[in-house]
PDB file of N, CA, C and O in Angstrom:
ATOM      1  N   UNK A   1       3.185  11.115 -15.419  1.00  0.00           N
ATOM      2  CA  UNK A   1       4.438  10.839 -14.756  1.00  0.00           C
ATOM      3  C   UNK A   1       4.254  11.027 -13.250  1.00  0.00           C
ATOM      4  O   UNK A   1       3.625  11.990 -12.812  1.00  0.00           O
ATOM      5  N   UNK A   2       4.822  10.075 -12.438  1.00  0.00           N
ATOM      6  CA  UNK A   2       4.490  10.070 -10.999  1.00  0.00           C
ATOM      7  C   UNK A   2       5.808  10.994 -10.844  1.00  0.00           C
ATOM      8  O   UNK A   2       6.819  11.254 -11.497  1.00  0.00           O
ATOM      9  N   UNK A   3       5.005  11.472  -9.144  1.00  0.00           N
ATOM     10  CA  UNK A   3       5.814  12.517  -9.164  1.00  0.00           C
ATOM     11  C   UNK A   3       7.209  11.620  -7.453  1.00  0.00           C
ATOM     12  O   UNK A   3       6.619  10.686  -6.909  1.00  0.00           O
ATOM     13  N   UNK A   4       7.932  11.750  -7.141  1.00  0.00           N
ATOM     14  CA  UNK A   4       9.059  11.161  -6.444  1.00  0.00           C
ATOM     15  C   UNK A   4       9.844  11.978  -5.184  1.00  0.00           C
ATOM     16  O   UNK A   4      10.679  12.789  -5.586  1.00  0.00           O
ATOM     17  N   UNK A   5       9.774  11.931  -4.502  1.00  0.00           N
ATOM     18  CA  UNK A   5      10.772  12.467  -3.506  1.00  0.00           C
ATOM     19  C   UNK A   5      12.212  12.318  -3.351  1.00  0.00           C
ATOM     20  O   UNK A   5      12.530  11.227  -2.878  1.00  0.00           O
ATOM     21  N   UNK A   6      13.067  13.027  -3.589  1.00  0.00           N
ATOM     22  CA  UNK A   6      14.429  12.902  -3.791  1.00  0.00           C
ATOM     23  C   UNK A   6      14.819  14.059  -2.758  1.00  0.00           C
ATOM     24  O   UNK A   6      14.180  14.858  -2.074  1.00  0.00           O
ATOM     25  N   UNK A   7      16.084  13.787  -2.955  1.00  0.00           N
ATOM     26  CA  UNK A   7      17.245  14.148  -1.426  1.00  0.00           C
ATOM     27  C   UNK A   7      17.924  15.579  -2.752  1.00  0.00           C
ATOM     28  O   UNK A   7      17.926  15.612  -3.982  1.00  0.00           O
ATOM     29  N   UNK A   8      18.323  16.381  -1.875  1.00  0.00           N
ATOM     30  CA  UNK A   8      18.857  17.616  -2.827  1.00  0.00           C
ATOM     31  C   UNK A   8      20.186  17.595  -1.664  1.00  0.00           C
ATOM     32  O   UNK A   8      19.967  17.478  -0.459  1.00  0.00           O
ATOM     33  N   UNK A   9      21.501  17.722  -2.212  1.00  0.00           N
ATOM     34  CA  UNK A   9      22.511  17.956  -1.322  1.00  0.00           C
ATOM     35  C   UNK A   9      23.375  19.029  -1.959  1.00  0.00           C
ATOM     36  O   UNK A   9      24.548  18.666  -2.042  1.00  0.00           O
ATOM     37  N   UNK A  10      23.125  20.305  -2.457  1.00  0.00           N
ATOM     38  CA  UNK A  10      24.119  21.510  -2.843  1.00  0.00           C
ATOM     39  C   UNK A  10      24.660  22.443  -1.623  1.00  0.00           C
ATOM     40  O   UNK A  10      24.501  22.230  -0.421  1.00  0.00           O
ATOM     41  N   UNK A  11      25.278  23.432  -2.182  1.00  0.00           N
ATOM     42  CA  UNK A  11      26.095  24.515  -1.431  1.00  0.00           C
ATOM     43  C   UNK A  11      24.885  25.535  -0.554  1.00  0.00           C
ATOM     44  O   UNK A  11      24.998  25.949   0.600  1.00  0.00           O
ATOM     45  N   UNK A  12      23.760  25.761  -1.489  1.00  0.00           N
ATOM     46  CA  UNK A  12      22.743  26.438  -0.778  1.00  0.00           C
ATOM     47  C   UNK A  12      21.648  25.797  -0.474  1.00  0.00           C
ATOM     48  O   UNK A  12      20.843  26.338   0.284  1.00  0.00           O
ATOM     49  N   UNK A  13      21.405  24.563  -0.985  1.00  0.00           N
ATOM     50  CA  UNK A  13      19.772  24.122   0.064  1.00  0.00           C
ATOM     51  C   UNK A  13      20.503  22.364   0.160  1.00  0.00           C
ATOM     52  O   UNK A  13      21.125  21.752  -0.708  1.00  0.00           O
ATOM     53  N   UNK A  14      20.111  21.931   1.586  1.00  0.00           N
ATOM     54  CA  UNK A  14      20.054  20.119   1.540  1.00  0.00           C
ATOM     55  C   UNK A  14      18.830  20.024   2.402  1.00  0.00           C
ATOM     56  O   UNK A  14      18.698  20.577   3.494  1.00  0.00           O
ATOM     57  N   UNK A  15      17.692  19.039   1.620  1.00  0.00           N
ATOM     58  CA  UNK A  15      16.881  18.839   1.786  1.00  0.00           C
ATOM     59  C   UNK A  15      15.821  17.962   1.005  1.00  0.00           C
ATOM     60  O   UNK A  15      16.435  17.283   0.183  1.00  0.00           O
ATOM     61  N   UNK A  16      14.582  17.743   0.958  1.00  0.00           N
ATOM     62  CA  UNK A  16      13.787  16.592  -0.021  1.00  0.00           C
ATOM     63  C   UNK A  16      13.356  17.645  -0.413  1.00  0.00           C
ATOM     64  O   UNK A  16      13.173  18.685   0.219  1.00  0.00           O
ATOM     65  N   UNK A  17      13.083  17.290  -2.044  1.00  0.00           N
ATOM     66  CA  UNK A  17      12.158  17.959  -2.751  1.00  0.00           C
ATOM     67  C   UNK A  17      11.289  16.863  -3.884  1.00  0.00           C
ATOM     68  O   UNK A  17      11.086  15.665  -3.685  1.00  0.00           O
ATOM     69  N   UNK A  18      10.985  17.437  -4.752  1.00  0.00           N
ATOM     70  CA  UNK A  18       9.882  17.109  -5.395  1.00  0.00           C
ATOM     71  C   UNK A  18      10.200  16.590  -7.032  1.00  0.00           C
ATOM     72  O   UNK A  18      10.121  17.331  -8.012  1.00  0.00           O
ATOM     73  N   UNK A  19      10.498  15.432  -7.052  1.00  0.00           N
ATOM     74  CA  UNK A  19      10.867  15.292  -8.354  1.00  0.00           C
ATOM     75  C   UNK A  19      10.092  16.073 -10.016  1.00  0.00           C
ATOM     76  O   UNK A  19      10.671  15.810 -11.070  1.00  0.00           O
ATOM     77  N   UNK A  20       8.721  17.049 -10.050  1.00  0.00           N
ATOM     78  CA  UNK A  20       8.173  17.038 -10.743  1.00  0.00           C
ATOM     79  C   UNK A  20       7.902  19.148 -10.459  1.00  0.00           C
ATOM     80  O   UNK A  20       7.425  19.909 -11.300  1.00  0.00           O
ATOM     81  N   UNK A  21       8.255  19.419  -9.461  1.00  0.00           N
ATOM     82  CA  UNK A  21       8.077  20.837  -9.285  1.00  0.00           C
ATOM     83  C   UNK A  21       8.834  21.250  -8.019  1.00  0.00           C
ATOM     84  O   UNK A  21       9.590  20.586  -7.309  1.00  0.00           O
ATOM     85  N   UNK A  22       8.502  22.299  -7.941  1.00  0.00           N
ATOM     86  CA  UNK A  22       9.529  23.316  -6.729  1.00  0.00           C
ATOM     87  C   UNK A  22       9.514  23.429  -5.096  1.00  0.00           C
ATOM     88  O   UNK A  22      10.087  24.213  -4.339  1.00  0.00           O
ATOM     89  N   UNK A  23       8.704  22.424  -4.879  1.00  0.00           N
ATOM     90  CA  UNK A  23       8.466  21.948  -3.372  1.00  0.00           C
ATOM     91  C   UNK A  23       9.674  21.568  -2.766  1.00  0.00           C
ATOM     92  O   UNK A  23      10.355  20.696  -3.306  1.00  0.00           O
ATOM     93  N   UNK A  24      10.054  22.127  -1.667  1.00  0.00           N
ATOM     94  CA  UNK A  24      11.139  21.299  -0.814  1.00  0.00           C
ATOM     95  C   UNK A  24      10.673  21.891   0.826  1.00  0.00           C
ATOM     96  O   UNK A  24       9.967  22.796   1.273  1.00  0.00           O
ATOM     97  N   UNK A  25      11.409  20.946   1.296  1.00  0.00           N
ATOM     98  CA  UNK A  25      11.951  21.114   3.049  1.00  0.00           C
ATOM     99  C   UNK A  25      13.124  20.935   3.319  1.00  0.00           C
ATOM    100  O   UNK A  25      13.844  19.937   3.289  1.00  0.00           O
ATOM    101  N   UNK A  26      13.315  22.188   3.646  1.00  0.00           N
ATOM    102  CA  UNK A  26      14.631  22.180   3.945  1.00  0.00           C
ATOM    103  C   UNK A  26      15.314  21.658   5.405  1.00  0.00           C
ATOM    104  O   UNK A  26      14.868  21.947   6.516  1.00  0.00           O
ATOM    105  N   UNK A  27      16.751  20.646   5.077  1.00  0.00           N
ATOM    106  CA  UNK A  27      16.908  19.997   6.194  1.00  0.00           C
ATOM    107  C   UNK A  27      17.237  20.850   7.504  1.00  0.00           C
ATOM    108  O   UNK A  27      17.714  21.932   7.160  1.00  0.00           O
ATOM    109  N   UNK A  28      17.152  20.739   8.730  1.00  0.00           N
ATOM    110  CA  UNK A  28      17.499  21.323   9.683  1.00  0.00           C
ATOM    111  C   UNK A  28      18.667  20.608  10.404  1.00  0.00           C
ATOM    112  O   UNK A  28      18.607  19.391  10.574  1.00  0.00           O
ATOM    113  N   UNK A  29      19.774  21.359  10.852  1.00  0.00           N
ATOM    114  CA  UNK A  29      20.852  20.658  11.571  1.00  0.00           C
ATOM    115  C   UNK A  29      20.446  19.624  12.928  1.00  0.00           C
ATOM    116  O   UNK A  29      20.046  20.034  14.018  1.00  0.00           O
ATOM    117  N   UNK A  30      20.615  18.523  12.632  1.00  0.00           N
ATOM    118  CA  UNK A  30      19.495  17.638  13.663  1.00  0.00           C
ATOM    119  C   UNK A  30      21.043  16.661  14.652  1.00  0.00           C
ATOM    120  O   UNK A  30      21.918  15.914  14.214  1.00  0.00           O
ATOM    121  N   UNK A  31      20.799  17.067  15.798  1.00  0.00           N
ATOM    122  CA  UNK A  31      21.652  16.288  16.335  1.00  0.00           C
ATOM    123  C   UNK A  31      21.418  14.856  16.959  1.00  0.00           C
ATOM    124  O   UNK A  31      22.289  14.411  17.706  1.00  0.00           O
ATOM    125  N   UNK A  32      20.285  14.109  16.691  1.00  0.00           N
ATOM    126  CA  UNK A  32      20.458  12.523  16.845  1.00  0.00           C
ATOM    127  C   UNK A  32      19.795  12.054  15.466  1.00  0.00           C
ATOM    128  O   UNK A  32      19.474  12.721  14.483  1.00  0.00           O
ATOM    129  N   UNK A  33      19.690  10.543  15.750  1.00  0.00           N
ATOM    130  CA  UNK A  33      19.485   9.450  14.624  1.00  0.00           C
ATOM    131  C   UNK A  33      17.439  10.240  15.041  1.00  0.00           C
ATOM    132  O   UNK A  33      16.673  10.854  14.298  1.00  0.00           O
ATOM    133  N   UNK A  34      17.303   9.841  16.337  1.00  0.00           N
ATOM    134  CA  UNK A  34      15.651  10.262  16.424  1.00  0.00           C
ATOM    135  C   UNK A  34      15.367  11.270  15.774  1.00  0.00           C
ATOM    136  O   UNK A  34      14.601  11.078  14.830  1.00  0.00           O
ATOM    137  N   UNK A  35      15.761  12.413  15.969  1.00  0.00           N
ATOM    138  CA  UNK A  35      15.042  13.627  15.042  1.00  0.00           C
ATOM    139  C   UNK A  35      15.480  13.434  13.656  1.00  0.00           C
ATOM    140  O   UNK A  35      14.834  14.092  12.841  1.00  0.00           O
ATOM    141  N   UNK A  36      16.224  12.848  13.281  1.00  0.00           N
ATOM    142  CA  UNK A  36      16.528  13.072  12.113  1.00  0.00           C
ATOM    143  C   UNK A  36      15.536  11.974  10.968  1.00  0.00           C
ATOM    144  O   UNK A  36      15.182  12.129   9.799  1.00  0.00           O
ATOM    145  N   UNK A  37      15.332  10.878  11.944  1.00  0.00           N
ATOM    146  CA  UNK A  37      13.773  10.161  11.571  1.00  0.00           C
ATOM    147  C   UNK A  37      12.779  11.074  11.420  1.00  0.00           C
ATOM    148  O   UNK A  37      12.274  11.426  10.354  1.00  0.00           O
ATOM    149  N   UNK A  38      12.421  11.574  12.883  1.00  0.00           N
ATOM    150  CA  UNK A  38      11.381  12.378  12.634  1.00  0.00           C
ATOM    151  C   UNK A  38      11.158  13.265  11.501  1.00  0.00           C
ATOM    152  O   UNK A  38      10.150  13.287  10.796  1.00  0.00           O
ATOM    153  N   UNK A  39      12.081  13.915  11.406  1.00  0.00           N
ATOM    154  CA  UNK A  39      12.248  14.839   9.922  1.00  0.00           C
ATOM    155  C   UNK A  39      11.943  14.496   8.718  1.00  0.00           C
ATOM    156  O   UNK A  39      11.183  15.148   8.003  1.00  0.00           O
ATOM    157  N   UNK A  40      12.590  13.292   8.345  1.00  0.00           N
ATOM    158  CA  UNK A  40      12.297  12.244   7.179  1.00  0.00           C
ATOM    159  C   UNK A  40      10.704  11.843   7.324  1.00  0.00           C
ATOM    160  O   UNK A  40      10.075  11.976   6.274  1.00  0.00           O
ATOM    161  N   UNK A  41      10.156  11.501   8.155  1.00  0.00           N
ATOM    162  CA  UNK A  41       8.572  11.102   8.523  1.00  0.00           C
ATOM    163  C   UNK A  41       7.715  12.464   8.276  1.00  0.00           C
ATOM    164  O   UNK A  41       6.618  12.422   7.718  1.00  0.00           O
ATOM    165  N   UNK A  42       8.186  13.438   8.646  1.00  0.00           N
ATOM    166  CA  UNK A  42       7.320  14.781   8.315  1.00  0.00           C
ATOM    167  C   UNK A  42       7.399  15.235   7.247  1.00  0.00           C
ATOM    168  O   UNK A  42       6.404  15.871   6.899  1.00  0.00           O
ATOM    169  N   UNK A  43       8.483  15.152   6.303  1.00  0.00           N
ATOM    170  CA  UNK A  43       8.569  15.419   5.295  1.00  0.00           C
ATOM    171  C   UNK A  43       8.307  14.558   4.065  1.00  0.00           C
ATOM    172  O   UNK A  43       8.221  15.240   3.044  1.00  0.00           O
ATOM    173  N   UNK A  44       8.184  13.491   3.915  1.00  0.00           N
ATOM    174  CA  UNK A  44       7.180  12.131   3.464  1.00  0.00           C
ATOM    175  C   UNK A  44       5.757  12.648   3.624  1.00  0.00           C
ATOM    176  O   UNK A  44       5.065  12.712   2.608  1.00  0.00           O
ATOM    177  N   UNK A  45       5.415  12.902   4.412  1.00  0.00           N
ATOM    178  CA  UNK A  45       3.631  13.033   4.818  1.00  0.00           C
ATOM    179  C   UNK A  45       3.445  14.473   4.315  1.00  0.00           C
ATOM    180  O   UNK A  45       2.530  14.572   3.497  1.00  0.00           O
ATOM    181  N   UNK A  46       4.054  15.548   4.591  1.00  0.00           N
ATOM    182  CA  UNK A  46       4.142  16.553   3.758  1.00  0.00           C
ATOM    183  C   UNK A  46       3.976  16.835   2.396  1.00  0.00           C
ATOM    184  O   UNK A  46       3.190  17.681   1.970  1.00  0.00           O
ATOM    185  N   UNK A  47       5.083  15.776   1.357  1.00  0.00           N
ATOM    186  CA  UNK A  47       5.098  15.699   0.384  1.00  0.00           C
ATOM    187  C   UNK A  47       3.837  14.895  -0.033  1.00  0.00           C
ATOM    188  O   UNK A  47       3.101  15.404  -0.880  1.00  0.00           O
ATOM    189  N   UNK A  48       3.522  13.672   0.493  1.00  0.00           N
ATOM    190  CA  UNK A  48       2.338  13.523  -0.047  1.00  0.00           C
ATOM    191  C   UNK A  48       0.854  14.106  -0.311  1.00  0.00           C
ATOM    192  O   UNK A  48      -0.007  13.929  -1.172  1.00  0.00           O
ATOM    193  N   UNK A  49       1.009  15.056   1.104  1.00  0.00           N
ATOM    194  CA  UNK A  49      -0.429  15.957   0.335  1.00  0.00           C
ATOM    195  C   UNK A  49      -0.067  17.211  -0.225  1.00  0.00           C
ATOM    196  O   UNK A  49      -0.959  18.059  -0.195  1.00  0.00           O
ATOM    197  N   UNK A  50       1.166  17.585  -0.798  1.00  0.00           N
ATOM    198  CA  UNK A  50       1.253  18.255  -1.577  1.00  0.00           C
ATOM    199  C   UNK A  50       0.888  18.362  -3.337  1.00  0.00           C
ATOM    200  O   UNK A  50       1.743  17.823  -4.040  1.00  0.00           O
ATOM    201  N   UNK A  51       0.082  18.799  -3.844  1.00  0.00           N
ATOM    202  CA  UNK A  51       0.200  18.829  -5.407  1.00  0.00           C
ATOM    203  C   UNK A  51       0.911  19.990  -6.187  1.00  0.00           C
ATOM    204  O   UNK A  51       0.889  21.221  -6.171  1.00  0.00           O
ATOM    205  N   UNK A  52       1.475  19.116  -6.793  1.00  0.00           N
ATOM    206  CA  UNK A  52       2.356  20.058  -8.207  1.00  0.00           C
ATOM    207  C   UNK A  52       1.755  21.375  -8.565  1.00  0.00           C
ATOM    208  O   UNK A  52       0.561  21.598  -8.363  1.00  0.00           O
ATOM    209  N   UNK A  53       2.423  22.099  -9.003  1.00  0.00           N
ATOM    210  CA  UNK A  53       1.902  23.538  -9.182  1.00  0.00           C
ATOM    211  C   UNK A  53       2.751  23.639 -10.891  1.00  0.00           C
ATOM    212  O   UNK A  53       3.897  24.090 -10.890  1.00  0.00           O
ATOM    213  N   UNK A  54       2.138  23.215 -12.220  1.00  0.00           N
ATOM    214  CA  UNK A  54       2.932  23.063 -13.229  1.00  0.00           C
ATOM    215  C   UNK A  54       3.289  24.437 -13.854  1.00  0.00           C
ATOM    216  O   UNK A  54       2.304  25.164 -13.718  1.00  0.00           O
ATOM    217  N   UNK A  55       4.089  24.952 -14.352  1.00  0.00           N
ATOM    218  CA  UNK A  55       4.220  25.774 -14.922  1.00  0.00           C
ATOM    219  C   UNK A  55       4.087  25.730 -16.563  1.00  0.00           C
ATOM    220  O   UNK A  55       4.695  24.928 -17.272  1.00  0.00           O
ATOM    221  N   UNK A  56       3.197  26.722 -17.022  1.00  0.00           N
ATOM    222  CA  UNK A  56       2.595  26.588 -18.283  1.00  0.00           C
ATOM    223  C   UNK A  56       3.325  26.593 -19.544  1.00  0.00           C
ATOM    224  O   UNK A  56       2.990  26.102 -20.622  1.00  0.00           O
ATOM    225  N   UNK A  57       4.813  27.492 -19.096  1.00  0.00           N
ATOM    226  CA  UNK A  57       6.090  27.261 -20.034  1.00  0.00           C
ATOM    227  C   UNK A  57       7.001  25.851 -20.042  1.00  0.00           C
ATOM    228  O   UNK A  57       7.665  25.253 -20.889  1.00  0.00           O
ATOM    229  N   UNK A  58       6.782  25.724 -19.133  1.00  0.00           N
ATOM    230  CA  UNK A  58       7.900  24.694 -18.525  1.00  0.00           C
ATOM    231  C   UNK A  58       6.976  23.242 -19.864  1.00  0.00           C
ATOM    232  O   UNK A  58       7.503  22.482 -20.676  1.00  0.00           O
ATOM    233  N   UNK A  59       5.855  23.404 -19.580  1.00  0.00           N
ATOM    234  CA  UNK A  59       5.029  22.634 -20.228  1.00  0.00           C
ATOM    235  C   UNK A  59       4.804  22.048 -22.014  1.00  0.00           C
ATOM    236  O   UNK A  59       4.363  21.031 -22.551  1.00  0.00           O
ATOM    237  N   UNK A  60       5.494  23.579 -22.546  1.00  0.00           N
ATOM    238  CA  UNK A  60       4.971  23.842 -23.152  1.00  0.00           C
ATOM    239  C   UNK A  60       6.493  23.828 -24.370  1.00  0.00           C
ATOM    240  O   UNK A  60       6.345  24.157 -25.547  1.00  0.00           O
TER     241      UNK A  60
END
């Protein structure tokens, strides 16, 4: 199963995380359209050299 980047928007974290494990970045209050690109671009490239860390219950 490929793993996906998705948007998290709750009461305690908004930010991308990791469709397949517990990775996120959390968003920072960004006051233009530019940083808020930038953010999205760092956190894309981030996530991609990240690997899953599976948990053996979760698995199981």
């Amino acid at each position: 199963m490929n793993k996906h980047l998705i948007w998290i928007d709750g009461d305690d974290f908004s930010g991308w995380c990791c469709s397949r494990c517990t990775w996120g970045m959390t968003a920072p209050r960004l006051e233009s359209t530019v940083a808020a690109l930038a953010f999205n671009r760092v956190a894309q490239e981030d996530f991609e050299k990240h690997t899953c860390v599976h948990n053996a219950q979760a698995d199981a």
